[in-house]
Each structure stands twice: as C-alpha cells, then as structure tokens.
N, C-alpha and C positions, 0 to 999 in steps of 0.2 A: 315287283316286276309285272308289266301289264301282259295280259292274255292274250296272244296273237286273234285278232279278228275272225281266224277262218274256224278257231275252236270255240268261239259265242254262238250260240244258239240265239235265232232270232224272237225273242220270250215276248208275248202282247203286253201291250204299253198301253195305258188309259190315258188318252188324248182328248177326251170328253171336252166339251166346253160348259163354259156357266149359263145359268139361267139367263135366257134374255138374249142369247147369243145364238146366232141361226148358220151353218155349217155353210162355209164360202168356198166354192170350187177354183180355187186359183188356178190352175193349167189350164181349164178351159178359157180363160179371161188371156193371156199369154202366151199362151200355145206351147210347145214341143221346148222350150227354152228355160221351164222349171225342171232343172235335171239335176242339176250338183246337189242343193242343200236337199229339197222335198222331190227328190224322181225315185228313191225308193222305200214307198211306204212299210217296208217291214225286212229292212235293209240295218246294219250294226255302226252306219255313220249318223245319220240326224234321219228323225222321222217328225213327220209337220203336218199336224193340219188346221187350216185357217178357217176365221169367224169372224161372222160381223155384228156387231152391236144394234142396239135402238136406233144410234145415232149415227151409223154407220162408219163406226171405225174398225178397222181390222185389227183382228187377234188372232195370235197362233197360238198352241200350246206345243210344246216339241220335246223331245228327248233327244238328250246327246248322247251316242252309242260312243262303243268302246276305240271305233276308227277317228274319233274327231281329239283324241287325248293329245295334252299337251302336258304342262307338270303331270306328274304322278299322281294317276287317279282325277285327274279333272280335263277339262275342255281345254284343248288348245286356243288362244285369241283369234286364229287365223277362219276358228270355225264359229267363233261368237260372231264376228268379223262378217263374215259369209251369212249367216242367218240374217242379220243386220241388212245386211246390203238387200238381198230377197225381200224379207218384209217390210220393210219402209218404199223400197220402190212397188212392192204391190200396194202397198196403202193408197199410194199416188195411182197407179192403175184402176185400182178397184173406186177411187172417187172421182173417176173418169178422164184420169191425162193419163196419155200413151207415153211413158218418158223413158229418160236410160238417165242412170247415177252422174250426176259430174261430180259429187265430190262427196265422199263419206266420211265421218270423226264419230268414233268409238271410245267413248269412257268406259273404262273397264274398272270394276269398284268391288268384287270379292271374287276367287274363284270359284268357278261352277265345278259342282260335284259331277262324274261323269252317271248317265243311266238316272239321272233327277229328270224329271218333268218340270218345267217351265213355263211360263205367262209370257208372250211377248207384246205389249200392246202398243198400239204406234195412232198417231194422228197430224193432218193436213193440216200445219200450222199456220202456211202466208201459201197466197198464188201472187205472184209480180209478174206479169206480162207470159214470157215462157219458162219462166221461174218457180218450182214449186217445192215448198220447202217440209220436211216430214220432220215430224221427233216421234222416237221410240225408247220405250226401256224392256229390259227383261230381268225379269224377278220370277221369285218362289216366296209367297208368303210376307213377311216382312222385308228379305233378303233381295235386295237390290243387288244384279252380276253385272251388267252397263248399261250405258245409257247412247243411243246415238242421233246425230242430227245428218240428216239426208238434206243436201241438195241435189234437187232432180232436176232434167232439161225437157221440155216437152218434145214429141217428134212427131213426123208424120206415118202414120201406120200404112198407111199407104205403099205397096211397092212399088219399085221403077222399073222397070223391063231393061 
C-alpha cells in the first residue's frame, strides 16, 4: 500500500549530472509555463533538473516521487508521459525553435521504480520547414523505461495584443 504523499518527507535527491555536462536553466528559456513536471524542485511528484552536453543536447536527470505512482511501487505512464512531453519539447527550445508538441508516442519498455533517479537524454533529429522532430529515451544504467519521438510545430514567440 503506498504512502499518502503528505506523510513523505521531501529527503535531497542527487540530481548531479555527468562530466562534460553544464547545468541548463530551463524556466528561464520558457518562462512561468515549467510548472507541472519541474515547478517543484524539492516537491514529492517529479524533481528535474536539465543539462546540456558538448554538443549540445539536453539531459535531465529526475526523480520520480511518491505522487507520480501508478502500478504499486513505480511510475505511473501518465508521469513518464509528462516528463516526455517537457523534455523533448525543451530539447527543441533549447536548440533554438519556440514550439508546442503536435504529437507525442511513448514506448514504454520496463517499469520505473518509483524515488530511482533517472537519465533522460533527447536529440534534434530532422528540422523540415516548421517541423522539428525530437527522440528521447530514459534509462538508469543499462535499464531502458521508454523511449519517445516528439513532433514539434514551430511558433511565433511573439505576442499579439
């Protein structure tokens, strides 16, 4: 039986990244609109924080806390789902298109342990015209949990009065 959320203790999580990998401020790139998955750093549903490589692809590493549980004891899809959706559309952000998701597919290949730390790495596969298209997977070690392909739409960041 899982532990109601409001009895977890928010315990510090090593979010570290790897060598070679320089800490990427994603809400400042976005603005106010990183809230669900990473708006609270030290919060009992997902905590994230993103990085970017040599070559500049983005990686998170994240923990899934005790509110994202689906089977007993692991992550629900809905919250692999949601990380997914976040970090491949910031991949595309972060390699300079302003987009929003048109269409996400989520292979889901073992279940995630809940309160594991995680890899999530992703990269700018094809740009076609307003079309940018992302893959990511998230793993632990040899442990592949899914794998997803983003297409993204480009927009104008621009507002309109």
């Amino acid at each position: 039986m899982a532990v109601p959320s409001s009895e977890v203790t928010a315990a510090p999580v090593n979010l570290n990244g790897e060598p070679g990998w320089t800490p990427f401020d994603a809400p400042s790139l976005v603005g106010e609109s990183l809230r669900f998955v990473s708006g609270e750093p030290e919060g009992n549903r997902f905590r994230v924080r993103y990085f970017r490589d040599e070559q500049h692809h983005l990686h998170a590493r994240i923990w899934f806390g005790p509110e994202t549980e689906g089977p007993p004891g692991h992550a629900h899809g809905g919250s692999v789902a949601a990380v997914m959706d976040e970090a491949l559309g910031l991949a595309a952000w972060a390699a300079g298109y302003p987009i929003v998701v048109g269409n996400l597919n989520v292979s889901f290949r073992n279940l995630l342990p809940l309160q594991k730390v995680v890899t999530l790495e992703s990269e700018v596969v094809s740009v076609e015209g307003r079309k940018i298209m992302v893959h990511g997977r998230l793993f632990c070690g040899d442990t592949l949990f899914a794998e997803g392909q983003c297409l993204c739409i480009t927009i104008n960041k621009e507002k309109k009065s």
